[in-house]
C-alpha angles and dihedrals in degrees: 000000000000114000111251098262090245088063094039088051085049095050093040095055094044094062084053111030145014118316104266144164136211139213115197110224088222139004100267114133106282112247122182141152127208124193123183113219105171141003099206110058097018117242136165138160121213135185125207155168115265111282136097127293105210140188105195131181098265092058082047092072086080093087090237105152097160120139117232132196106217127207134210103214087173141063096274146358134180122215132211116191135132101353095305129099126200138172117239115207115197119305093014124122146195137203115239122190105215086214085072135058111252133161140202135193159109144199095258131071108272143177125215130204113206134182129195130210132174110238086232085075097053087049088048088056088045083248121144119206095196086077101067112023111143098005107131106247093211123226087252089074109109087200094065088045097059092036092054085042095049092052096048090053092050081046095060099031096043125214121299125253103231107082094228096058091043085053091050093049087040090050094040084055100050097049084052089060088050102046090045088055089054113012120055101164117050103173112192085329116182095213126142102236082037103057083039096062105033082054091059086042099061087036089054093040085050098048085049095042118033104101084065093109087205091053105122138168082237094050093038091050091049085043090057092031096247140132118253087236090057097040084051083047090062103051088043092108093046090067094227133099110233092249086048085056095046096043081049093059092038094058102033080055086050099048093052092048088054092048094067093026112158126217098260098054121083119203089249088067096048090051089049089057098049102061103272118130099179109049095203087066088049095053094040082043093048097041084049103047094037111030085239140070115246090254089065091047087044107111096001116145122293120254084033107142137229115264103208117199 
């Protein structure tokens, strides 16, 4: 017999997340989503009908005394912890203790990031939760930022195979917590889980924008408010300049595009698309990268693949 979907979304996140309950606003049919992200630290993101999510006394009794950073993914949502209550906006967090009753919730559907950390990892870094339990971490804090981008990326992405590169992202993750709770502002920091996500920032900014013929190393680093010799900094141990990055998507798009070129299409306009805004760059670039000009790829069979030099 299939569980009702309130207590199925109860047991799922759970599993994932911290014990919770809900308590739907109306009557209206329950509808949710959970998606695991990451088992260590535990995060998961969930989406709901408007109602209160609740840890009461009685689902303290697990022993869980981990501490979680909470997200407001929607417009508003209103916390309940330690005796305080505060408003989250988007993109703003919290941190919860799970040896205390809290709630969160609003009248409006609304999706929640948490994630989870054992206390023994803020005492590892010499932090002290206690500090700053239930203080709004605004949407300003660049922290938060890198922290909500980082975990989208490891979202999409998903978590590596080999155990030493999952420890490192896991790590990375939890200083970033850490960092969010009690450092808003980075500036060009050399940290380790810093360097990590503002790399797979500019990578992902880079797979999403490079067809933008105006997209540069100059115009991303004013964009992020950082300097070109730190940005080059970032993509050192990726062996590849930004521009390097960006002229690699371009022509692997290109080549593809080539590949399946109709009749009524010309290479300029290809190149065009791609990103390119002078085509001679985009013929020397091809012939370099391929070992052919676009004309000779031009028509050849689909699923070909590229040949990089």
């Amino acid at each position: 017999m299939p569980l009702d979907p309130l207590r199925e979304w109860q047991e799922r996140y759970s599993r994932n997340g911290t014990q919770l309950g809900f308590r739907p606003e109306t009557d209206a049919p329950f509808h949710s989503s959970v998606q695991s992200i990451c088992d260590l630290p535990r995060i998961v993101r969930s989406t709901l009908s408007p109602g209160l999510c609740f840890r009461d006394r009685k689902m303290m009794g697990d022993g869980d005394d981990n501490v979680s950073l909470v997200v407001s993914l929607g417009r508003s949502l209103t916390i309940n912890h330690r005796k305080r209550e505060a408003c989250l906006a988007r993109n703003e967090a919290i941190l919860f203790q799970a040896d205390a009753p809290g709630s969160a919730g609003t009248r409006q559907r609304f999706a929640v990031l948490e994630v989870s950390t054992a206390q023994r990892e803020w005492e590892a870094r010499n932090a002290r939760p206690g500090d700053v339990l239930t203080k709004v971490i605004h949407c300003n804090s660049q922290t938060l930022a890198l922290l909500i981008g980082y975990i989208r990326t490891v979202a999409k992405t998903g978590l590596p195979s080999a155990a030493k590169a999952h420890q490192l992202i896991s790590r990375h993750l939890i200083d970033l917590v850490i960092l969010a709770a009690t450092e808003p502002s980075l500036g060009e920091s050399h940290l380790d889980c810093v360097v990590a996500a503002r790399r797979a920032a500019v990578l992902d900014y880079i797979a999403s924008h490079f067809s933008d013929p105006n997209l540069s190393g100059s115009s991303f680093a004013e964009k992020l408010g950082i300097s070109q010799r730190y940005l080059h900094r970032l993509l050192q141990t990726t062996g590849k300049t930004f521009t390097e990055h960006v002229n690699e998507l371009r022509l692997d798009r290109a080549f593809s595009l080539l590949s399946t070129m109709g009749a009524d299409k010309r290479v300029t306009d290809i190149a065009f698309d791609v990103g390119y805004s002078d085509v001679t760059h985009f013929y020397r670039h091809f012939r370099s990268r391929f070992g052919d000009t676009p004309k000779g790829v031009a028509g050849s069979a689909p699923g070909d693949e590229p040949r990089r030099h």
